[in-house]
Structures are given as structure tokens and as C-alpha cells.
C-alpha positions in Angstrom: -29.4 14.1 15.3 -28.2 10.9 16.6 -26.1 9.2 13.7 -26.4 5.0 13.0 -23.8 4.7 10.9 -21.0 3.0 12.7 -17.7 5.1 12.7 -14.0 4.0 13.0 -13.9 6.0 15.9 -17.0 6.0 17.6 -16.1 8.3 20.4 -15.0 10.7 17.6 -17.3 10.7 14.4 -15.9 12.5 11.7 -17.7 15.4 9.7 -19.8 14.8 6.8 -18.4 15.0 3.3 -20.4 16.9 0.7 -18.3 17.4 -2.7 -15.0 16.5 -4.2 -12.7 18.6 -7.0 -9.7 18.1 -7.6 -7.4 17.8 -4.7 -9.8 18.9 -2.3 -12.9 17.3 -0.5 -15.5 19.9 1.3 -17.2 19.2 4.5 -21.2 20.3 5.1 -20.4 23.5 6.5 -18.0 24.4 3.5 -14.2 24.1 4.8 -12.2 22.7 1.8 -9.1 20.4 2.8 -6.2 19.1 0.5 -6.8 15.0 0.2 -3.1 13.9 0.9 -3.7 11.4 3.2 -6.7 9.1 2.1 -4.2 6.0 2.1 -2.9 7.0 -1.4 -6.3 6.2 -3.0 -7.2 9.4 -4.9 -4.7 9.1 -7.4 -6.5 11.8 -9.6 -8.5 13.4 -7.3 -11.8 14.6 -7.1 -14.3 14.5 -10.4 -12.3 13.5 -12.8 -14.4 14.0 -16.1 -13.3 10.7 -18.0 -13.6 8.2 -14.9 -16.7 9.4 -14.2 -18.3 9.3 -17.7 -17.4 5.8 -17.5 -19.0 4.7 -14.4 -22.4 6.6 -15.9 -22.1 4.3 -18.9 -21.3 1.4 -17.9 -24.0 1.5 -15.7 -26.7 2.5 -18.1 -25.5 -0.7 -19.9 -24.9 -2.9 -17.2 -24.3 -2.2 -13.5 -23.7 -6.5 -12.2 -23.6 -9.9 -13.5 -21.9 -12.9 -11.7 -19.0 -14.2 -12.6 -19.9 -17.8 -12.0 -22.2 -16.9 -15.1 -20.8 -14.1 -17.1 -17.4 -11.7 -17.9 -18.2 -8.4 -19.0 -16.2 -6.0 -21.9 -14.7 -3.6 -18.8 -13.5 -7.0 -17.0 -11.9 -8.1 -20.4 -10.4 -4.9 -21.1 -9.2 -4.1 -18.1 -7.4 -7.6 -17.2 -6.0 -6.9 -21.1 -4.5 -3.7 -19.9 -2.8 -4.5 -16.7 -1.2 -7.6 -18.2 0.1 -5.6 -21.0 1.9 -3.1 -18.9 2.6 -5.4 -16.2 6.1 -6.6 -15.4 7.7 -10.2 -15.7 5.7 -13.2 -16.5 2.3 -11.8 -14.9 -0.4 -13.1 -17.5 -3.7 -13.6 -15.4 -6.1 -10.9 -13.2 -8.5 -11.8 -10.6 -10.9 -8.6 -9.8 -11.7 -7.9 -6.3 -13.2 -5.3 -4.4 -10.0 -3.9 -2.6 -7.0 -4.6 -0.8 -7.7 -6.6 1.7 -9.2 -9.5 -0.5 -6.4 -9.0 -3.1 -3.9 -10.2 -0.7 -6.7 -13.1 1.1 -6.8 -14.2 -2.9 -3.1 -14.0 -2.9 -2.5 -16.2 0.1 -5.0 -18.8 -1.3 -3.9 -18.7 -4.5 -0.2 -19.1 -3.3 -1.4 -22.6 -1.0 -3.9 -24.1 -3.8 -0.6 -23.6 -6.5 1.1 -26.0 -4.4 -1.8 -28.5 -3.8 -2.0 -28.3 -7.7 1.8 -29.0 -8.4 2.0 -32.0 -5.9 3.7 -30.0 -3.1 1.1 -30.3 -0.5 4.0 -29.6 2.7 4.4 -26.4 1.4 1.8 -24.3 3.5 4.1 -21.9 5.3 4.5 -18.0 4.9 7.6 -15.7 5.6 6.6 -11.8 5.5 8.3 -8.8 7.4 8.2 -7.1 10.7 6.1 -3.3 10.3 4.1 -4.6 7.1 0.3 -4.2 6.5 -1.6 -6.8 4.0 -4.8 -6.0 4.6 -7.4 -6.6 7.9 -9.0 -9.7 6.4 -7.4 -12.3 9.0 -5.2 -13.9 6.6 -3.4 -10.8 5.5 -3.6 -9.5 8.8 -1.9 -12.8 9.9 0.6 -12.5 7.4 0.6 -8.5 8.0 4.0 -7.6 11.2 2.5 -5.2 12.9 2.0 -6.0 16.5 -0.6 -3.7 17.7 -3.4 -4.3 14.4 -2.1 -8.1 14.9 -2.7 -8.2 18.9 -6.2 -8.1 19.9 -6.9 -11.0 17.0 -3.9 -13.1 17.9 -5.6 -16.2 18.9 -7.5 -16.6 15.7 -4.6 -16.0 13.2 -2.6 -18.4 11.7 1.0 -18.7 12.0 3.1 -16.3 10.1 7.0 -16.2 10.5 8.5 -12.8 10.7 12.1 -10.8 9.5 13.6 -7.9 10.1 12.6 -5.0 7.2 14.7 -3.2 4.3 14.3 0.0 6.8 17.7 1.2 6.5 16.9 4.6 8.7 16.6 2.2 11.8 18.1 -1.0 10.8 21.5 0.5 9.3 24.3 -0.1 11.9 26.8 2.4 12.5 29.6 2.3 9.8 28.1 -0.4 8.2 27.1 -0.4 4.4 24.3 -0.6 2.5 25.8 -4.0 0.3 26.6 -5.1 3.8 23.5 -4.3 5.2 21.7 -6.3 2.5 23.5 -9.3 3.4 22.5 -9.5 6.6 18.8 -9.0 5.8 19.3 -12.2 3.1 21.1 -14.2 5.5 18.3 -13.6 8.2 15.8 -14.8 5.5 18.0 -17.8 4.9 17.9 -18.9 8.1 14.2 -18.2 8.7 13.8 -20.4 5.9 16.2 -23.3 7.2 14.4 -23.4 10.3 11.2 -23.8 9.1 12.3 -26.1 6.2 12.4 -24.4 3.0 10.4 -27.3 1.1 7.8 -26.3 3.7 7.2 -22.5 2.9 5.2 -21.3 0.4 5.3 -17.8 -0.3 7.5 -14.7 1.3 5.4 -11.8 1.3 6.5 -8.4 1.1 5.6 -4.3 0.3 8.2 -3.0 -2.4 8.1 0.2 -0.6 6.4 0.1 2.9 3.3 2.2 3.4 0.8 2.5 6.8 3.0 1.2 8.7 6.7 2.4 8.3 5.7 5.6 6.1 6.9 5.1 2.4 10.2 2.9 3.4 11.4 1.5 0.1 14.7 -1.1 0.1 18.7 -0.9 -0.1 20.3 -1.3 -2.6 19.6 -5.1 -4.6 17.7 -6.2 -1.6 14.9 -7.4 -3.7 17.1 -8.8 -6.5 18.5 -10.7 -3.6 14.8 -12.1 -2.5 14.5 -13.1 -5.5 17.3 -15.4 -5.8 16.9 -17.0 -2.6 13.2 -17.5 -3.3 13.9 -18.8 -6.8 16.5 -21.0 -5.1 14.2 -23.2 -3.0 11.3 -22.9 -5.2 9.3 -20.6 -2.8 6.9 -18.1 -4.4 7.3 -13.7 -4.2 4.0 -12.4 -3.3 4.3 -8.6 -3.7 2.1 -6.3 -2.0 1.3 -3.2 -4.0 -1.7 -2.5 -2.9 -0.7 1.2 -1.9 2.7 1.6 -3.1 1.4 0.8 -7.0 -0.7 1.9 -9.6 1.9 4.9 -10.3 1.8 6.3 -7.1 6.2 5.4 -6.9 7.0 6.7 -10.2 6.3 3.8 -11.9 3.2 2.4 -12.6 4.2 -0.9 -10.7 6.4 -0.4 -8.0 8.6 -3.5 -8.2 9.9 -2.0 -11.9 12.0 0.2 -10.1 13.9 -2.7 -8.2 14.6 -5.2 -11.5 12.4 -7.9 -10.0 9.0 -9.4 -10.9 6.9 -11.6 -8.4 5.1 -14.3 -9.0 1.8 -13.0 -7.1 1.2 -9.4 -7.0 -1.6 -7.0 -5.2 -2.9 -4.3 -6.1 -5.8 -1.9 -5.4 -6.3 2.0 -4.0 -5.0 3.7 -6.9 -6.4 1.4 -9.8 -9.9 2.7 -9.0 -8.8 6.2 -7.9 -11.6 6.0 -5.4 -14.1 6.2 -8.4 -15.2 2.4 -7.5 -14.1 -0.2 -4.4 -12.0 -2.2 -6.6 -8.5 -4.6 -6.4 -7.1 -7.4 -8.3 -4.5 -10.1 -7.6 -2.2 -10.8 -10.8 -0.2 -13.6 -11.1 2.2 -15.6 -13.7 1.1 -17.8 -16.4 2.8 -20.9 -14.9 0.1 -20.6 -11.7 -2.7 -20.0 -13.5 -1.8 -23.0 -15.6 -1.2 -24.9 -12.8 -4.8 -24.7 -12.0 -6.2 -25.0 -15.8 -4.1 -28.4 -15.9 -5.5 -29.2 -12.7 -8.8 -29.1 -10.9 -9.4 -25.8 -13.7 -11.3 -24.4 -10.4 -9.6 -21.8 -7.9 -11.3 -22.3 -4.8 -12.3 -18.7 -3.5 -14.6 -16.0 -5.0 -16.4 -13.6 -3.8 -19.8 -11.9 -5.1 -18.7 -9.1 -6.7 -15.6 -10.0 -8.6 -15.1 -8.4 -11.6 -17.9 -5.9 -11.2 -18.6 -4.5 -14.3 -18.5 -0.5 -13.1 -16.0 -0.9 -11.4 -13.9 -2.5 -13.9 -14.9 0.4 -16.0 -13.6 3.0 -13.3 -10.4 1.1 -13.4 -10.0 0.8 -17.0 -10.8 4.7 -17.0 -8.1 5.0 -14.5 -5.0 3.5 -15.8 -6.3 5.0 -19.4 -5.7 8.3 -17.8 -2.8 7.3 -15.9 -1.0 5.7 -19.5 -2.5 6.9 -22.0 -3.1 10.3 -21.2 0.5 10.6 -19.2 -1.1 11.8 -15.7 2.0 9.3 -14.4 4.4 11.2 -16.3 4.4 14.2 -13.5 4.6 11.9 -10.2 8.0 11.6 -10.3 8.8 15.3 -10.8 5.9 16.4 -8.3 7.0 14.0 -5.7 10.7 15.7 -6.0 9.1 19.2 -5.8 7.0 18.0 -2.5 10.1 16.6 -0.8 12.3 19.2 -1.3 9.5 21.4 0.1 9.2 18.8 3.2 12.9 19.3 3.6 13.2 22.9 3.2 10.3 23.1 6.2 11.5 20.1 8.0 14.6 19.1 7.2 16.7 20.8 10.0 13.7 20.1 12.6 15.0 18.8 15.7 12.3 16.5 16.2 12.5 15.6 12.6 14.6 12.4 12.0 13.9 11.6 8.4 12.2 12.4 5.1 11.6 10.0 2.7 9.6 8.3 -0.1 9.6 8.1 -4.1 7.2 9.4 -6.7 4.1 10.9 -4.6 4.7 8.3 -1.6 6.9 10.4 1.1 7.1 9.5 4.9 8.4 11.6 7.7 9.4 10.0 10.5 9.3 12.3 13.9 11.5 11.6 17.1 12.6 12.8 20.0 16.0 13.4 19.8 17.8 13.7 16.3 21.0 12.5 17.4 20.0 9.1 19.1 17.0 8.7 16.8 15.0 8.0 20.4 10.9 8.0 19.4 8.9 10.1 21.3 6.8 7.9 24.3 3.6 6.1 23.1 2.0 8.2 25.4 2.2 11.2 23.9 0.3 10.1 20.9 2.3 12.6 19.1 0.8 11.2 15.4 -2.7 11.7 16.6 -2.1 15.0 17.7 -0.7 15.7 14.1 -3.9 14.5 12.3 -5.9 16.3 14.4 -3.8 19.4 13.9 -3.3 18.9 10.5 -7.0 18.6 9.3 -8.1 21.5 11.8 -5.9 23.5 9.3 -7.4 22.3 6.1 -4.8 18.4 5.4 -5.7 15.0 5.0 -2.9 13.4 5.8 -1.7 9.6 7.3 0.3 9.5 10.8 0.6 6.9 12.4 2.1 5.5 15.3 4.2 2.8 16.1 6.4 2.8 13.2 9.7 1.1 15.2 7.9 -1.8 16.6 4.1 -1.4 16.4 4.4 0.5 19.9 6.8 3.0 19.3 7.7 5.4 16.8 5.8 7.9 14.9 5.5 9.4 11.2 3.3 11.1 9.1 2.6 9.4 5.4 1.8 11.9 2.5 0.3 10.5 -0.8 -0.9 13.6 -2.6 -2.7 13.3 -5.9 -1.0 12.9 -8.9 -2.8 16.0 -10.3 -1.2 18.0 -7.5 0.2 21.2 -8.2 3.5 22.8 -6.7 1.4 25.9 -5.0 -1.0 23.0 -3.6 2.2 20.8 -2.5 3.8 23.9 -1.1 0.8 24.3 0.6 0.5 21.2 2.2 3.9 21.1 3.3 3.4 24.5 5.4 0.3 23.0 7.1 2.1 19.9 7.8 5.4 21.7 9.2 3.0 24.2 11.7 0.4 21.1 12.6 3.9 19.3 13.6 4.9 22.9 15.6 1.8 22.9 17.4 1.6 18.8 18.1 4.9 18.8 20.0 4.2 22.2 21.7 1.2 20.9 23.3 2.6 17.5 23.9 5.6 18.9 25.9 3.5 21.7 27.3 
């Protein structure tokens, strides 16, 4: 039967999904696969009792209201929760439907904070090379990778570019970590001289990179160091924790780890646990106050902010990720599945690093161990992996073009936090024969 639902892929349509539980999700015909790879969304799996319940009531009370008329009690809660476990100064949450628009909200937010204040110059943003904000075009804009950037070049704004914290590549021979860091802050300096720091608005950043680097997290006091020099010319820290937050770390925001706080922060995936499509955009008292004083009127929306179920899904979430310590085992798990990732894969040959924190872990393939040289575009060797991988029974996230947006490849693992060591062990076996298999057929 001829299928009108639009794929991602339409020259590869995917199977159909019937039923979730726990870590696994079963196709039509009844093949069960391990979820690791569903871009760290299903932080507590399939079915959980307690998220679900919620949904169900929530919508036997209420399923939508506007918010240009109404809040709800899950919006209120929710926003109450966030902010109380929330780091820094961050006081206020605006409720979207994912990612994408938390970072679009971001961006605007960021620019109207300026108009408000009396610094109308300031309309410039300063993100990193191998990032990925979203694939609204103003996150993708301010997103550095060059092949989801390329094809919508000529109707994306202009977004200045530095090197990442991506110490497996950017690390130079004898050189150290402190030193290392210097050079990444002196490079932001001077991106910010030449564009005129009293013209730049935001720098934009993942604490720990996700889709496009594979769970790269930062040196050292690189982001204590962001700080500073943001702080220094007045510029605001949008952080990006769309994927690498919500717990999935360690920590239930990722930037706790690092000692900073931004100013703007992201977040989405885990904070609905795939239970609802939901993301929110959190920012400091100061901005928020900016606007009260101000016009009182932030000049976005969308319809369904703050949807009532799925503020309920999210409340469920993080009730079940606090209250009922699900967080408390992703740091342990994620050091059980690494050392299982190493003990299959660290002595690889085509296995140049393992990495990651909490239930985020990357491995980088290449070609040659000692020189670090990435296998050829060509060879598509992350798409062979996926395909491999999920004919055995993983869901898991390669991708390619981790080194430059061409070239380069790594798989991304982001297993649920309800994970099990038999089920991580498992997943790492798959993983290491799908990568067997991958590079057999593409040297074959």
C-alpha cells in the first residue's frame, strides 16, 4: 500500500512502530530494538506509568487553551519547577513545542533585550563551528555545521563562527589543556573585536556538543572563561541544552557541571521524555524585567505555547527525574556503558575515541588511529553503521561529518536513563559487530 506520509528519507521509508516498553520500541512485524539513539529524547523510556497517567488527566480536564487568553495549573507548576532547580539567576520559562523554537525564542529574545535596554547596535551573534541549534532558519543560521547550513545559505542571516572546545581534534601536539583554553578565548576575543563587541549580542553555545560532534563536552575552565569575556563586554550566554540537558549529563542541567550559568538557556527532548512535543527557553530575571519595564510584550509566540498536556508530561517528567531519583543512576550507568564501549572498542583500530558524560557518549571512528585521518565521505561509513546497527536490533545516532561538516564520522549513544547494565552491555556488543561489519563491507 502506497504510504502519504512524507518520510525523512523518501527513497528509504522506515518501518512502522507499534508499541513502546521500557527501553525498547517494536516494529509491526514484532522485532524489538534498544532506543539508544532517538536524539536522547526517551529519557525514561517507553510507558512510563506516572507520565502517562498525567497526560490522561490532564486531558480529561483540559487538553488547550491560548495563552493570549489563559495559563493553566501544569504551565504554572511546571515553570515553578524548572526555576527552582535551575542554576544562576534563571527566573522566567517560556513553553514551546521543541527544540528548534526554544532556540528561535532564544535568538529573539536575546535581540528584543537589547532594543528594550537602549542598545539597538547590538544585533550580532558569535556561535561555534560543528554545533546544531535547531532547523528553524535562525538556529540553523546560528547552528556551524556546513552541510545542514549549505543548501539554505542564501536565506540565512549572518552568523560569525569559532573554532570548538573539541580537544580530540583541536588539541595540538604537546600543548595543554590551560593552554589550549587560551587559545580558544583569545580566538573569541578577536572575533569579537572585529565585529565590535558593542555590536554583538549573544554567543551561543552547546555545553557538551551533541548531533554534530557526538557528546564533545569542554577543557578544562573553558566556559568559566566564556563567561568572563561575555560578562566583560556586556554580551549575553545563550546556552543550548536542548539535548545535552534535562539529566541526560549527570546533572539535571548540563552547564552545573562547568560552574557557569547563562543568561538564556534551551532546553527540550528530555523534559518531555517523548511523552508530549515540548521545549522551553529560560532566561534571567534581569531580561524578563527588561521587557516588563518596557513594552511588557515579547514579540513572538506561537499557538501552542504552554500546552497544557504537555506541560503536564513535563511536569511528570522532571517529578520522576527529581523527585523520584531516576537522575540519580545516569551518572553510574553512563560509566558502566563507557567502560563497556571501551572494553569492545577501545583498542579498535578504526576507533579513535570514546567519550561523553552521564548517558551522552560519542565514538568517533577513523581511519587510521595514529594520524586520526577520517575515513572518505564516500564511504558513508556512519550510514552503514545505522543501517547495521538497527538490522541487529539498536537505535542509535551516527552521523557524518563530525571534523568539518564533510568529513569525519561518529556514532552518538543516549540510552535511557532506566537502562540496565545487561541492556547497556547489550547495546555495546551490537554497536561494536555493526561497526565490524560497516567497515568490512566498506573496504571490501
Amino acid at each position: 500500500m502506497t504510504s502519504h506520509v512524507f518520510p525523512r528519507n523518501s527513497k528509504a521509508p522506515p518501518p512502522q512502530v507499534i508499541r513502546g516498553e521500557g527501553v525498547y520500541l517494536f516494529d509491526k512485524d514484532g522485532k524489538s530494538y534498544l532506543n539508544f539513539g532517538d536524539a536522547a529524547v526517551s529519557c525514561l523510556g517507553h510507558g512510563d506509568a506516572r507520565v502517562t497517567a498525567a497526560v490522561k488527566a490532564q486531558m480529561d480536564e483540559v487538553a488547550f487553551a491560548h495563552t493570549g487568553f489563559f495559563t493553566s495549573d501544569p504551565a504554572e507548576r511546571l515553570a515553578d519547577k524548572l526555576v527552582s532547580l535551575a542554576p544562576g539567576d534563571l527566573d522566567r520559562v517560556y513553553f514551546v513545542s521543541g527544540g528548534s523554537e526554544a532556540m528561535e525564542a532564544a535568538i529573539k529574545l536575546a535581540r528584543q533585550y537589547y532594543l528594550e535596554t537602549g542598545e539597538p547596535q547590538r544585533h550580532k551573534i558569535v556561535a561555534r563551528r560543528q554545533s546544531y541549534h535547531g532547523n528553524t532558519l535562525g538556529a540553523l543560521a546560528t547552528g556551524g555545521n556546513a552541510w545542514r547550513r549549505a543548501q539554505f545559505a542564501p536565506i540565512l542571516i549572518d552568523v560569525s563562527h569559532v573554532s570548538p572546545c573539541y580537544a580530540y581534534r583541536g588539541l595540538s601536539e604537546g600543548e595543554t589543556d590551560e593552554a589550549y583554553v587560551d587559545r580558544l578565548i583569545d580566538e573569541l576575543e578577536a572575533e569579537f573585536q572585529s565585529l565590535g563587541p558593542e555590536t554583538v549580542m549573544a554567543f551561543v553555545a552547546e555545553p557538551v556538543v551533541g548531533a554534530t560532534l557526538g557528546a564533545v563536552g569542554p577543557v578544562g575552565d573553558y566556559f568559566a572563561r566564556v563567561r568572563e569575556v561575555c560578562d566583560r563586554h556586556g554580551i549575553l550566554l545563550i546556552l543550548d541544552e536542548v539535548m545535552c540537558g534535562m539529566g541526560r549529563t549527570g546533572t539535571l542541567f548540563a552547564c552545573e557541571q562547568f560552574g557557569v550559568s547563562p543568561d538564556i538557556c534551551a532546553i527540550a527532548k528530555g523534559l518531555g521524555g517523548g511523552y508530549q512535543p515540548i521545549g522551553a527557553t529560560l532566561c534571567t530575571k534581569a531580561i524578563h524585567d527588561a521587557i516588563l519595564n518596557g513594552s511588557g510584550f515579547f514579540q513572538h509566540g506561537h499557538t501552542y505555547l504552554g500546552h497544557p498536556v504537555a506541560c503536564a508530561a513535563g511536569l511528570a517528567v522532571l517529578e520522576r527525574l527529581v523527585d523520584d531519583e531516576v537522575l540519580a543512576r545516569v551518572t553510574p550507568s553512563g560509566t558502566h556503558f563507557r567502560q563497556a564501549l571501551r572494553d569492545r572498542l577501545g583498542q579498535h583500530p578504526h576507533v579513535g575515541d570514546i567519550r561523553g558524560s552521564g548517558l551522552f557518549c560519542g565514538v568517533e571512528l577513523v581511519a587510521d588511529r595514529e594520524t586520526k585521518a577520517p575515513w572518505s565521505p564516500e564511504a558513508r561509513l556512519h550510514a552503514r553503521i545505522k543501517a547495521a546497527a538497527f538490522s541487529d536490533g539498536l537505535i542509535c545516532y551516527p552521523m557524518g561529518g563530525t571534523i568539518d561538516g564533510k568529513n569525519g564520522d561518529h556514532v552518538l549513544l543516549a540510552p535511557p536513563f532506566i537502562a540496565d547494565h545487561t541492556q547497556l552491555d547489550e547495546a555495546a556488543d551490537i554497536l561494536a559487530g555493526a561497526i565490524d561489519r560497516s567497515i568490512a563491507q566498506a573496504t571490501g
